[in-house]
mmCIF entry with sequence, helices, sheets and N, C-alpha, C, O atoms, coordinates in Angstrom:
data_MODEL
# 
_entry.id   MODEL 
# 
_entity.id                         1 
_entity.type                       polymer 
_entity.pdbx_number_of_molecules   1 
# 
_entity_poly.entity_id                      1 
_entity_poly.type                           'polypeptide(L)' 
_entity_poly.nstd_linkage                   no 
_entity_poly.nstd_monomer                   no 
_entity_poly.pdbx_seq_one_letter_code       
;(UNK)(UNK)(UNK)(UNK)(UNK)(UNK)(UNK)(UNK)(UNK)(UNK)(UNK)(UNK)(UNK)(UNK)(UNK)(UNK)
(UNK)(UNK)(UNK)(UNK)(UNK)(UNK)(UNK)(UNK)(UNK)(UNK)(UNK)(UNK)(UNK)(UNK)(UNK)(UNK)
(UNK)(UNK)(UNK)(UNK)(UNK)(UNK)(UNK)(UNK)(UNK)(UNK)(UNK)(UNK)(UNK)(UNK)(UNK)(UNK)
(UNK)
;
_entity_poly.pdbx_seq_one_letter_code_can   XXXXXXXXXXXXXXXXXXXXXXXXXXXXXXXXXXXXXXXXXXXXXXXXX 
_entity_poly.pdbx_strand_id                 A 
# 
loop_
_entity_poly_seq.entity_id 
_entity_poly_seq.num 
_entity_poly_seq.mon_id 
_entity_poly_seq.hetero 
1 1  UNK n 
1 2  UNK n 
1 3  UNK n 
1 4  UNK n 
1 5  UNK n 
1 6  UNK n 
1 7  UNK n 
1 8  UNK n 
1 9  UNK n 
1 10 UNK n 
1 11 UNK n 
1 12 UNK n 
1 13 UNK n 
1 14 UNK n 
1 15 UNK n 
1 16 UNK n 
1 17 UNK n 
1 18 UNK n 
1 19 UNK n 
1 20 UNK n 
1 21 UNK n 
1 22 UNK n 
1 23 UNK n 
1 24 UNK n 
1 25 UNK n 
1 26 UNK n 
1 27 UNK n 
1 28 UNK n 
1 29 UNK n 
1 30 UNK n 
1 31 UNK n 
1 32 UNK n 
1 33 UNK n 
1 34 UNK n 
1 35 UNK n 
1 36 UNK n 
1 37 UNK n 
1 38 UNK n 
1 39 UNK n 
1 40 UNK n 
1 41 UNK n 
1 42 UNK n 
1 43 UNK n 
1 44 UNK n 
1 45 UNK n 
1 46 UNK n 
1 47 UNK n 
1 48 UNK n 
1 49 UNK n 
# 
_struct_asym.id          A 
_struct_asym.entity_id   1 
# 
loop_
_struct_conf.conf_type_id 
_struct_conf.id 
_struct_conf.pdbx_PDB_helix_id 
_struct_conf.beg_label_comp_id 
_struct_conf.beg_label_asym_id 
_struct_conf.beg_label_seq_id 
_struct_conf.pdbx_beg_PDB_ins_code 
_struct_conf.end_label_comp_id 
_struct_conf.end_label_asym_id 
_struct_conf.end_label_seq_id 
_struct_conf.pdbx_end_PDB_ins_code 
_struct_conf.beg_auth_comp_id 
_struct_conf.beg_auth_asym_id 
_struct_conf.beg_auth_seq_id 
_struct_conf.end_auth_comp_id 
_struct_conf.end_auth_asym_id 
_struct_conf.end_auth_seq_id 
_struct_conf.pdbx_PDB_helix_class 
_struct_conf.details 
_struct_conf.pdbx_PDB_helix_length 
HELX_P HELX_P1 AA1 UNK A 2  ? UNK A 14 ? UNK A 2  UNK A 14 1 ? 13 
HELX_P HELX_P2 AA2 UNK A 19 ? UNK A 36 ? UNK A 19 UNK A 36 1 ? 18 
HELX_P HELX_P3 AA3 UNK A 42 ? UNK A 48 ? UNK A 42 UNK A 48 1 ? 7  
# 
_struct_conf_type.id          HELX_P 
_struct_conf_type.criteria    ? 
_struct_conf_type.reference   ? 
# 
loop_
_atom_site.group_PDB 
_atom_site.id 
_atom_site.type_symbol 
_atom_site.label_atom_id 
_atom_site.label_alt_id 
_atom_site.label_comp_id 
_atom_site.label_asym_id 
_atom_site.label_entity_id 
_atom_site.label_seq_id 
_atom_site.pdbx_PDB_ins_code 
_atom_site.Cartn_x 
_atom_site.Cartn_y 
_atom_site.Cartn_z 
_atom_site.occupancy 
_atom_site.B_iso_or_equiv 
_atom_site.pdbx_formal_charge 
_atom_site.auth_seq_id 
_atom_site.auth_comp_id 
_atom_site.auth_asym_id 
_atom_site.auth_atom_id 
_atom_site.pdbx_PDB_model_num 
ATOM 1   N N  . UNK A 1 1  ? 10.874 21.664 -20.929 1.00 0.00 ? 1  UNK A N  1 
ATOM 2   C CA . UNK A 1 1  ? 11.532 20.846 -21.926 1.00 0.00 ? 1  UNK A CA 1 
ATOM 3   C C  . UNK A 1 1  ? 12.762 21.552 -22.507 1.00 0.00 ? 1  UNK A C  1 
ATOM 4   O O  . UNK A 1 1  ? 13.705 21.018 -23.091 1.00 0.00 ? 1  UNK A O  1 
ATOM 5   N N  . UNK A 1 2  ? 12.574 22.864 -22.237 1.00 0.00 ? 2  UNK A N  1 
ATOM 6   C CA . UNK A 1 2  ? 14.579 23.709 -23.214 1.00 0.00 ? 2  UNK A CA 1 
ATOM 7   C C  . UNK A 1 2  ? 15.290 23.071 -22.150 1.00 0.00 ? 2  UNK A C  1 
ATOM 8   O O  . UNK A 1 2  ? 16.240 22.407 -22.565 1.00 0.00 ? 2  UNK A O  1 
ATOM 9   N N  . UNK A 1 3  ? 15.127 23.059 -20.848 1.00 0.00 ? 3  UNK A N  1 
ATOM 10  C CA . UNK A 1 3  ? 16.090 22.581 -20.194 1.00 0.00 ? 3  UNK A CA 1 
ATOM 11  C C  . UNK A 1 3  ? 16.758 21.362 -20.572 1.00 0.00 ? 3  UNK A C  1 
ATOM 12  O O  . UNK A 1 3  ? 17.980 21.224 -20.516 1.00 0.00 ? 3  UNK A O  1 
ATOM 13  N N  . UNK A 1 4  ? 15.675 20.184 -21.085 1.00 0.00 ? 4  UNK A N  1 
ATOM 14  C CA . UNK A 1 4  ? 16.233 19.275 -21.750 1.00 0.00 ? 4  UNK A CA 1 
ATOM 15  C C  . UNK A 1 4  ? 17.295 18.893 -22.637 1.00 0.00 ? 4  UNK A C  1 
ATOM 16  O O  . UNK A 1 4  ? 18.177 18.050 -22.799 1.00 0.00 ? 4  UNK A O  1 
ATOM 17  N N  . UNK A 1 5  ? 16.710 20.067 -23.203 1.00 0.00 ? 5  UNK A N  1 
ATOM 18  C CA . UNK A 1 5  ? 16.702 20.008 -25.336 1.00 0.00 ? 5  UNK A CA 1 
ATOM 19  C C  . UNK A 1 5  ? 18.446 20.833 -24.609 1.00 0.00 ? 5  UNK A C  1 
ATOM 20  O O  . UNK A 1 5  ? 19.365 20.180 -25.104 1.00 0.00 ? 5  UNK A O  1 
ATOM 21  N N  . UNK A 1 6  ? 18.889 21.714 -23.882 1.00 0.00 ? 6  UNK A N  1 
ATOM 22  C CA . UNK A 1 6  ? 19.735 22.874 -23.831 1.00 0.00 ? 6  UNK A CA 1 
ATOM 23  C C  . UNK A 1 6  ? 20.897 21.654 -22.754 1.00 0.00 ? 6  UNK A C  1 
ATOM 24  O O  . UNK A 1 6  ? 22.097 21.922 -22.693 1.00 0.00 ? 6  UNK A O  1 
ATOM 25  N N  . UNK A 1 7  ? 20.486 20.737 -22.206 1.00 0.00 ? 7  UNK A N  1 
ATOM 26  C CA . UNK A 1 7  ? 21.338 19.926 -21.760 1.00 0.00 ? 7  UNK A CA 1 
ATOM 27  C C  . UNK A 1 7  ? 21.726 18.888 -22.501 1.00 0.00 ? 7  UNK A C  1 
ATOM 28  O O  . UNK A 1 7  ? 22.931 18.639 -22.532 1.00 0.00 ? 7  UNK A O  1 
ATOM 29  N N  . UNK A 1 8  ? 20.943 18.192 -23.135 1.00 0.00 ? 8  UNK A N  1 
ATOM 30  C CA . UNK A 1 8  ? 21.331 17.317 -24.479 1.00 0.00 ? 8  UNK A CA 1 
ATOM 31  C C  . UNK A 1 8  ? 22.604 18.154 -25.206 1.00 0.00 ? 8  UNK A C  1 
ATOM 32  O O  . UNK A 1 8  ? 23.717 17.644 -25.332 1.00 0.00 ? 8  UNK A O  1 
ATOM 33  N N  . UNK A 1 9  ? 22.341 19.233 -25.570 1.00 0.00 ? 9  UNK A N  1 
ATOM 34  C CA . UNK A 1 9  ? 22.913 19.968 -26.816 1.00 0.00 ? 9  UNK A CA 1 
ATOM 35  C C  . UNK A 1 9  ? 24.084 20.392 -26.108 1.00 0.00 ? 9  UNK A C  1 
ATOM 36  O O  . UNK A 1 9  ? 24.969 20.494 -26.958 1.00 0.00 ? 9  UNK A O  1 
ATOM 37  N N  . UNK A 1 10 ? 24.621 20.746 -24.759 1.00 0.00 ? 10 UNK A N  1 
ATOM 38  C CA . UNK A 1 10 ? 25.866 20.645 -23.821 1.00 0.00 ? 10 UNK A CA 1 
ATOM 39  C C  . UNK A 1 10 ? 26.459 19.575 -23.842 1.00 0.00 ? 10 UNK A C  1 
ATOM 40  O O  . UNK A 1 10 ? 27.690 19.600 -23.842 1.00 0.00 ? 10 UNK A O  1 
ATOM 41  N N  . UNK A 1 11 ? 25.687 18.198 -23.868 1.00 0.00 ? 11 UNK A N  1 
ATOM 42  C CA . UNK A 1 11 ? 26.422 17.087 -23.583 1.00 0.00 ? 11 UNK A CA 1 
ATOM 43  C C  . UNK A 1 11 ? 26.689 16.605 -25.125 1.00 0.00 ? 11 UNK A C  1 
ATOM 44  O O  . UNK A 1 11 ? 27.739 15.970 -25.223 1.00 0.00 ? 11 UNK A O  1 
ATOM 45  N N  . UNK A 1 12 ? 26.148 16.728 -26.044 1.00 0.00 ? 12 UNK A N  1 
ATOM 46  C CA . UNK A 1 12 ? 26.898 16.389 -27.358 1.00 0.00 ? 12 UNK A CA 1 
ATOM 47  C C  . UNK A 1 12 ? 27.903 17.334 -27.667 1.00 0.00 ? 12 UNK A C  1 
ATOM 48  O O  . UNK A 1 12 ? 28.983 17.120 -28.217 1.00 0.00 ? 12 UNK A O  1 
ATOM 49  N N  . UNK A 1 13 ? 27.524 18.195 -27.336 1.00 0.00 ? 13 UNK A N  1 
ATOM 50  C CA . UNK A 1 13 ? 28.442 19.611 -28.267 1.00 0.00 ? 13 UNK A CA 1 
ATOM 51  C C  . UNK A 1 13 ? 30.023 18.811 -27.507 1.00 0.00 ? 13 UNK A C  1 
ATOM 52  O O  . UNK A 1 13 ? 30.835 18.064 -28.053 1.00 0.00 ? 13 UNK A O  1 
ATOM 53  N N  . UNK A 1 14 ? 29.993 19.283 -26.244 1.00 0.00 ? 14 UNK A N  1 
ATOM 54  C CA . UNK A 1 14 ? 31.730 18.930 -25.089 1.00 0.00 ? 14 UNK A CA 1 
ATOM 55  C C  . UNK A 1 14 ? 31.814 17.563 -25.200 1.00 0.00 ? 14 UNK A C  1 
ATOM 56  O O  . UNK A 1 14 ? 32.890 17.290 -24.669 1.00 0.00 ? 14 UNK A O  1 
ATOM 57  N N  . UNK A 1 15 ? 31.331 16.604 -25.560 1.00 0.00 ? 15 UNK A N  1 
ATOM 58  C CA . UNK A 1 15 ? 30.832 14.912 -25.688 1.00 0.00 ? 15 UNK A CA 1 
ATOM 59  C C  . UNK A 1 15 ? 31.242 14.992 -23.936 1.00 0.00 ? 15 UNK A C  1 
ATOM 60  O O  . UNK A 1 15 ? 32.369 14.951 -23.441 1.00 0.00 ? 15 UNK A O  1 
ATOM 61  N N  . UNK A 1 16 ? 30.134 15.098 -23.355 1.00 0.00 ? 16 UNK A N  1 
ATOM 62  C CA . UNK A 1 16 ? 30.261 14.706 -21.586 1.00 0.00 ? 16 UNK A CA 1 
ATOM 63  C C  . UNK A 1 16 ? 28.991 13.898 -21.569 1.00 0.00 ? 16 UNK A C  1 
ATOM 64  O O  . UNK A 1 16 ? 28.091 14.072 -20.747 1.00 0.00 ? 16 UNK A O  1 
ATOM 65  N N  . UNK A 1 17 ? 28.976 12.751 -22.804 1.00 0.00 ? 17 UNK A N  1 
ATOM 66  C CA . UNK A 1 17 ? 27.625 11.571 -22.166 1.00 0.00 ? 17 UNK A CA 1 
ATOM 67  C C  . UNK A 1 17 ? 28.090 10.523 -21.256 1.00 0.00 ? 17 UNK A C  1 
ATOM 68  O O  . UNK A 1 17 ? 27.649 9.390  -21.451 1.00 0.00 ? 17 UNK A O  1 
ATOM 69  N N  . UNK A 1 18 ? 29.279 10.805 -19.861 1.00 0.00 ? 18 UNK A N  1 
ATOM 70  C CA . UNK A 1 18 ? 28.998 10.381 -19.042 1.00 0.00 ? 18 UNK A CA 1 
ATOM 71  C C  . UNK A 1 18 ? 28.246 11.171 -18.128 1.00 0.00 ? 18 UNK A C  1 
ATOM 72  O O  . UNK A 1 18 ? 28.167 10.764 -16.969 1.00 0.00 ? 18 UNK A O  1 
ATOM 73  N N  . UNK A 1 19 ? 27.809 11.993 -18.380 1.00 0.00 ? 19 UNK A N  1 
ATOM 74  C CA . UNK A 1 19 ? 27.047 12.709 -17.334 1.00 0.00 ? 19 UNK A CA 1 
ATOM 75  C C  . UNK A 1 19 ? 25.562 12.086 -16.891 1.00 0.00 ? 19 UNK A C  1 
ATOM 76  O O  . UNK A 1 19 ? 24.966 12.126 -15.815 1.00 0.00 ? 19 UNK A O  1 
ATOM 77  N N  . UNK A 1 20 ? 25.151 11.377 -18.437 1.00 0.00 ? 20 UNK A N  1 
ATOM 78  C CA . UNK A 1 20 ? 24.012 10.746 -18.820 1.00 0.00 ? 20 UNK A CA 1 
ATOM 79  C C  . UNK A 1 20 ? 23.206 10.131 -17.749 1.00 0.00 ? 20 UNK A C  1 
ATOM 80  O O  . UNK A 1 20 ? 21.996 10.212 -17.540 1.00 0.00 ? 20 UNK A O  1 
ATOM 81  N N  . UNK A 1 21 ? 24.161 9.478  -17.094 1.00 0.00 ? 21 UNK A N  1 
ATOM 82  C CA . UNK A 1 21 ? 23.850 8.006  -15.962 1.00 0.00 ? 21 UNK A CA 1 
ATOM 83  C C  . UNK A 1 21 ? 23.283 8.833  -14.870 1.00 0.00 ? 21 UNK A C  1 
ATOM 84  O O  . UNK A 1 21 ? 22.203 8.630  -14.315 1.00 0.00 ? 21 UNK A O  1 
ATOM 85  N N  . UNK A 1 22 ? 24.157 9.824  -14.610 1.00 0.00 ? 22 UNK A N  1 
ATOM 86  C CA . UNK A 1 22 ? 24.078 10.515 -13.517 1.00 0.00 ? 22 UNK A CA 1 
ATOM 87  C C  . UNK A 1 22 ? 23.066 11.217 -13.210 1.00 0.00 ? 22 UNK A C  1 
ATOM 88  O O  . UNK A 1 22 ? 22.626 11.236 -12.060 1.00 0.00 ? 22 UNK A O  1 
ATOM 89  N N  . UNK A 1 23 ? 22.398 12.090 -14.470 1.00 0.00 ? 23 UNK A N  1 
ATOM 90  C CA . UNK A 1 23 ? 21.068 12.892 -14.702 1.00 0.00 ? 23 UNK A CA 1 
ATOM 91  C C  . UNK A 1 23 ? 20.077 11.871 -14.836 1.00 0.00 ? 23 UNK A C  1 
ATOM 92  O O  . UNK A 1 23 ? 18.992 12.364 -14.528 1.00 0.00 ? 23 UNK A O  1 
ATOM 93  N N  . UNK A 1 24 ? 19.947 10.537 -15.192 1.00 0.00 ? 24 UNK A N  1 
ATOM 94  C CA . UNK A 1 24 ? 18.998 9.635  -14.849 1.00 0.00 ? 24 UNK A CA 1 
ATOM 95  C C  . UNK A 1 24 ? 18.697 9.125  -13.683 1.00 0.00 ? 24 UNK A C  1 
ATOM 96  O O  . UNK A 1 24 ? 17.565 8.782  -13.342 1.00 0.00 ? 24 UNK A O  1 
ATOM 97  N N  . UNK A 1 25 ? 19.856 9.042  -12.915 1.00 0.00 ? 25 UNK A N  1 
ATOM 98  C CA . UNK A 1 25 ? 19.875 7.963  -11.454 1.00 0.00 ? 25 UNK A CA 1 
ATOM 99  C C  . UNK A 1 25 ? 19.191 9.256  -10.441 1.00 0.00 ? 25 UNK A C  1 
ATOM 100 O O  . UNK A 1 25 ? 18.502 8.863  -9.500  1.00 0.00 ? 25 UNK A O  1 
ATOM 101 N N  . UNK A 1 26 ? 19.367 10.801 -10.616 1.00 0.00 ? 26 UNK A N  1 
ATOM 102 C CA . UNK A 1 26 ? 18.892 11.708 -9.912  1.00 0.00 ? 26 UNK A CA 1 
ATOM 103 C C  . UNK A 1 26 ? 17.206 11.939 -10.069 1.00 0.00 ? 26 UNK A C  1 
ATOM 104 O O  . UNK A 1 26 ? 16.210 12.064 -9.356  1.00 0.00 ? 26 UNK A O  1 
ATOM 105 N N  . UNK A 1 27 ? 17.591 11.907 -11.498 1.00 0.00 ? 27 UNK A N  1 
ATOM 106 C CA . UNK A 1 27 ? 16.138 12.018 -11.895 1.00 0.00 ? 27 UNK A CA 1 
ATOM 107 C C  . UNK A 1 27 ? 15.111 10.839 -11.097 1.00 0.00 ? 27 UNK A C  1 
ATOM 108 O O  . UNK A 1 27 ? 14.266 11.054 -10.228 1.00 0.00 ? 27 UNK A O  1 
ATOM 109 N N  . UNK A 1 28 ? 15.357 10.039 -11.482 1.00 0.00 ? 28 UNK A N  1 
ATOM 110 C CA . UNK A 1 28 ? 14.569 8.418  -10.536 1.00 0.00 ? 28 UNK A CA 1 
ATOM 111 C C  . UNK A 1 28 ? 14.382 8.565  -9.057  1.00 0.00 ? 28 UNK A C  1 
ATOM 112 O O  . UNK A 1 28 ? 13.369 8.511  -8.359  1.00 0.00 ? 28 UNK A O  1 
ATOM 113 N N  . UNK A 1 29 ? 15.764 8.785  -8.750  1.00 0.00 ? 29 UNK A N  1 
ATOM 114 C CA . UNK A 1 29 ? 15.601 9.049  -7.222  1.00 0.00 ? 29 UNK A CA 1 
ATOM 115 C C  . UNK A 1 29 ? 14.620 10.451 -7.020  1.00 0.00 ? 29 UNK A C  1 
ATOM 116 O O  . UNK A 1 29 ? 13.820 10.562 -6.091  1.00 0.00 ? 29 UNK A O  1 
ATOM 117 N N  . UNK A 1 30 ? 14.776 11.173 -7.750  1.00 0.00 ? 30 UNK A N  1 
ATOM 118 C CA . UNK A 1 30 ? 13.644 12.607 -7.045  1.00 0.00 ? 30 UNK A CA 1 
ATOM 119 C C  . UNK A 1 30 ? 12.265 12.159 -7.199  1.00 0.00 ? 30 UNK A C  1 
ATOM 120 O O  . UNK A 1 30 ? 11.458 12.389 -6.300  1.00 0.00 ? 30 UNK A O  1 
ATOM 121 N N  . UNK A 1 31 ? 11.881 11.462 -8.389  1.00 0.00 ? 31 UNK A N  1 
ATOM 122 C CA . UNK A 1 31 ? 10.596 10.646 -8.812  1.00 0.00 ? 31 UNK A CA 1 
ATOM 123 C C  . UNK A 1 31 ? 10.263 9.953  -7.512  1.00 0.00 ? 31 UNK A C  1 
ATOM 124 O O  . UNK A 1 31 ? 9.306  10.203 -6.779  1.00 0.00 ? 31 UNK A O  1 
ATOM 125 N N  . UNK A 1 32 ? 10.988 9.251  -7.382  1.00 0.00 ? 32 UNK A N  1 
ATOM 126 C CA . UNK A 1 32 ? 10.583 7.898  -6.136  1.00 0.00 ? 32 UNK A CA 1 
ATOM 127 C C  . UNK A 1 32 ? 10.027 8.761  -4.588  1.00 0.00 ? 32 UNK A C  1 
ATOM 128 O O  . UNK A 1 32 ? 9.122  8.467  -3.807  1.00 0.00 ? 32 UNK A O  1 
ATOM 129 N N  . UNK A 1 33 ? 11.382 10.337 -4.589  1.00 0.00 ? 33 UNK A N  1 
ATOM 130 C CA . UNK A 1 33 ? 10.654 10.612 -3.309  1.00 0.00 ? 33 UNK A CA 1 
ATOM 131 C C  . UNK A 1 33 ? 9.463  11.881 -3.032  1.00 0.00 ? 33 UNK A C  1 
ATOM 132 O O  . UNK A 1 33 ? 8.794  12.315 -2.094  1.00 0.00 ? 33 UNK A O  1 
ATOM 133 N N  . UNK A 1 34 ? 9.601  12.054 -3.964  1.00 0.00 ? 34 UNK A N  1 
ATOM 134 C CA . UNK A 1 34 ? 7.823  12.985 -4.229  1.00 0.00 ? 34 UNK A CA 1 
ATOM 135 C C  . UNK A 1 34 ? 6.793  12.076 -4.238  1.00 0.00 ? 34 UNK A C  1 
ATOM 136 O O  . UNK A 1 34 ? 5.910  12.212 -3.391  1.00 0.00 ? 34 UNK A O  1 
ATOM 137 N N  . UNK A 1 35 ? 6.723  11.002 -5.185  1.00 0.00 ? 35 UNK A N  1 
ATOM 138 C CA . UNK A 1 35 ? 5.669  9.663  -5.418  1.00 0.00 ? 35 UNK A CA 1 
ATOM 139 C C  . UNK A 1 35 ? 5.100  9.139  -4.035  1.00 0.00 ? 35 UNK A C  1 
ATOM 140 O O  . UNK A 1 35 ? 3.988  8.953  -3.542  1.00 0.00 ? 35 UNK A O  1 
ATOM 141 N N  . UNK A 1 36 ? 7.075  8.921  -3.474  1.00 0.00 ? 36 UNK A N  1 
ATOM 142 C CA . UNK A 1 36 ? 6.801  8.299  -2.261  1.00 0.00 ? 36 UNK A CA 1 
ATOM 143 C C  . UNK A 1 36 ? 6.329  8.612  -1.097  1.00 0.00 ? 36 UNK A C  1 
ATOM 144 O O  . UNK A 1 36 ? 5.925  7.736  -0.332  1.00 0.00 ? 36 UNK A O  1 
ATOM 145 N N  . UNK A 1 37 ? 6.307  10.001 -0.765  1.00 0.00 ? 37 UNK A N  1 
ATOM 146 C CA . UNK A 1 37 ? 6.359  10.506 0.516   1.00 0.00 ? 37 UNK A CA 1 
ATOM 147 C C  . UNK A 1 37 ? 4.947  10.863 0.337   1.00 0.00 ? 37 UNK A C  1 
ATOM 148 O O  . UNK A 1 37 ? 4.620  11.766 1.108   1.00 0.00 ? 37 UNK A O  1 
ATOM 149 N N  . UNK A 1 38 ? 3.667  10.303 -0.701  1.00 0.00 ? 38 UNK A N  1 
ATOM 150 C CA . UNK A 1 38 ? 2.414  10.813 -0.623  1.00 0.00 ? 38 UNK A CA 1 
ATOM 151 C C  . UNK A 1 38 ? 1.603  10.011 -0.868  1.00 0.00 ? 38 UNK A C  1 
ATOM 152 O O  . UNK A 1 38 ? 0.609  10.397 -1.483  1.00 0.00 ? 38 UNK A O  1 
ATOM 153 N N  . UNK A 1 39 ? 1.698  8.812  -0.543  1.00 0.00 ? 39 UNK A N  1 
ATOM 154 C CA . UNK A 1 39 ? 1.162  7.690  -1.717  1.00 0.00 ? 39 UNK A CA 1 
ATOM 155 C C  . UNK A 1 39 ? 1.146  6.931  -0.311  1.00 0.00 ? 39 UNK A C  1 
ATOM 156 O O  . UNK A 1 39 ? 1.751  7.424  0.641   1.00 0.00 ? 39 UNK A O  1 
ATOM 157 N N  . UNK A 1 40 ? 0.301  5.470  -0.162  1.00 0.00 ? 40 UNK A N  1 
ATOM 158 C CA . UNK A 1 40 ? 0.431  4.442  0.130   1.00 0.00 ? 40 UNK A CA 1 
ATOM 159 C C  . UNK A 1 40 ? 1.443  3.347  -0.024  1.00 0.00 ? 40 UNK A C  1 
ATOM 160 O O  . UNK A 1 40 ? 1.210  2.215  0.400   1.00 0.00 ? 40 UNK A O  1 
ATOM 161 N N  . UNK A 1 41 ? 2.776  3.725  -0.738  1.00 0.00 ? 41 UNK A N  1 
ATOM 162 C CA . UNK A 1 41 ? 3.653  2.460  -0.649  1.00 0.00 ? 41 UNK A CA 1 
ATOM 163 C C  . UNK A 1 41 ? 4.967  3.768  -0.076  1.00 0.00 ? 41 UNK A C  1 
ATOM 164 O O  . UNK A 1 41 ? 6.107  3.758  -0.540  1.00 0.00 ? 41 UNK A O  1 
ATOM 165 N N  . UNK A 1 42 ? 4.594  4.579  0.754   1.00 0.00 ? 42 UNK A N  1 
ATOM 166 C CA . UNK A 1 42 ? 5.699  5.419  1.400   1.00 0.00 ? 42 UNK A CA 1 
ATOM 167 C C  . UNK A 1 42 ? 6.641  4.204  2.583   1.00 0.00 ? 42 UNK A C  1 
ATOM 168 O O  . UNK A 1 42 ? 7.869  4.143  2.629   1.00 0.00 ? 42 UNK A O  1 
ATOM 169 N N  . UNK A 1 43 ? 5.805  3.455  3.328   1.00 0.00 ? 43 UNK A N  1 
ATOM 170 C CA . UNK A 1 43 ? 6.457  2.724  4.581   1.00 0.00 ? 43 UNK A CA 1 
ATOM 171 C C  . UNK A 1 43 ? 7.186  1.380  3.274   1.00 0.00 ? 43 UNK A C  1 
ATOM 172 O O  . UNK A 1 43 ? 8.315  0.912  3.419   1.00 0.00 ? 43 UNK A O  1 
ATOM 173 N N  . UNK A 1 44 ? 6.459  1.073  2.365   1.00 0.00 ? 44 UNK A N  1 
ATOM 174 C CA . UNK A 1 44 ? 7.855  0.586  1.804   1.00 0.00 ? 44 UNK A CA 1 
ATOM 175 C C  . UNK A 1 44 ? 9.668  1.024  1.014   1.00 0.00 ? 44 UNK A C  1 
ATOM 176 O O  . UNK A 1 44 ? 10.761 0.471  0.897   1.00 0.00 ? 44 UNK A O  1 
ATOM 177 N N  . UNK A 1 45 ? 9.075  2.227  0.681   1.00 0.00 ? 45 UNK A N  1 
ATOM 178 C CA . UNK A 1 45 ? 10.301 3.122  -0.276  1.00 0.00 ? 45 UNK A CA 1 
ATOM 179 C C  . UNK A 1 45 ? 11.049 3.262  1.018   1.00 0.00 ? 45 UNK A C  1 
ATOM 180 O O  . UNK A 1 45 ? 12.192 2.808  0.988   1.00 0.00 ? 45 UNK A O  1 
ATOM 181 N N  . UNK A 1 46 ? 10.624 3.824  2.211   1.00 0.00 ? 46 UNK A N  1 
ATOM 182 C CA . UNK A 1 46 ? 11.110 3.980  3.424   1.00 0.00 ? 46 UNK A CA 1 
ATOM 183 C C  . UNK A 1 46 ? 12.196 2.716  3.630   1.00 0.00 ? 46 UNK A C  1 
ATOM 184 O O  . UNK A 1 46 ? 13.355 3.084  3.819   1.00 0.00 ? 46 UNK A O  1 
ATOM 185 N N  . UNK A 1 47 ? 11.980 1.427  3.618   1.00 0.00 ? 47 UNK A N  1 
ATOM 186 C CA . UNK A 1 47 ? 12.421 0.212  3.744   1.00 0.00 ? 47 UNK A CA 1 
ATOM 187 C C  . UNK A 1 47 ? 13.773 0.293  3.143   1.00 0.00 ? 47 UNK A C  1 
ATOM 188 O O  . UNK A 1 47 ? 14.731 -0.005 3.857   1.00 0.00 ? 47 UNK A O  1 
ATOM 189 N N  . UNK A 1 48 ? 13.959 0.648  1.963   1.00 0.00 ? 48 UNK A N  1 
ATOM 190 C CA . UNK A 1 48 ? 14.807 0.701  0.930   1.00 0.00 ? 48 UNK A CA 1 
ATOM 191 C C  . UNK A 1 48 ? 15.871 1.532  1.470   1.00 0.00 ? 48 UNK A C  1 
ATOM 192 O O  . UNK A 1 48 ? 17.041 1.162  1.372   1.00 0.00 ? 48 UNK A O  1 
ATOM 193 N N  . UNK A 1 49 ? 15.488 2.856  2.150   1.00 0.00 ? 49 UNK A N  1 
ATOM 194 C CA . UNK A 1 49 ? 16.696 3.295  2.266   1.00 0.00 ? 49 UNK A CA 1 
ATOM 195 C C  . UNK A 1 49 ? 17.145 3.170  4.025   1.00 0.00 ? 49 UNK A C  1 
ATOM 196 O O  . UNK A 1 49 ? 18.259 3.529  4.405   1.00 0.00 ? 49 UNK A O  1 
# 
């Protein structure tokens, strides 16, 4: 969680909250392919890309 708290506090301090989108859309995508590649809905996530 400092990693969090220590990237928040970079992106207010320089105001770079476009970075915001970017650290979410990565974040999701790494979620989806750990989840995915072990789970029963892998041959669908597969589909997607």
């Amino acid at each position: 969680m400092d990693i969090l708290k220590d990237l928040w506090l970079f992106m207010k301090e320089r105001k770079k909250f476009w970075l915001l989108p970017i650290i979410i859309v990565l974040l999701l995508l790494g979620i989806l392919i750990v989840f995915g590649g072990s789970s029963a809905i892998a041959p669908f996530i597969y589909t997607l890309f």
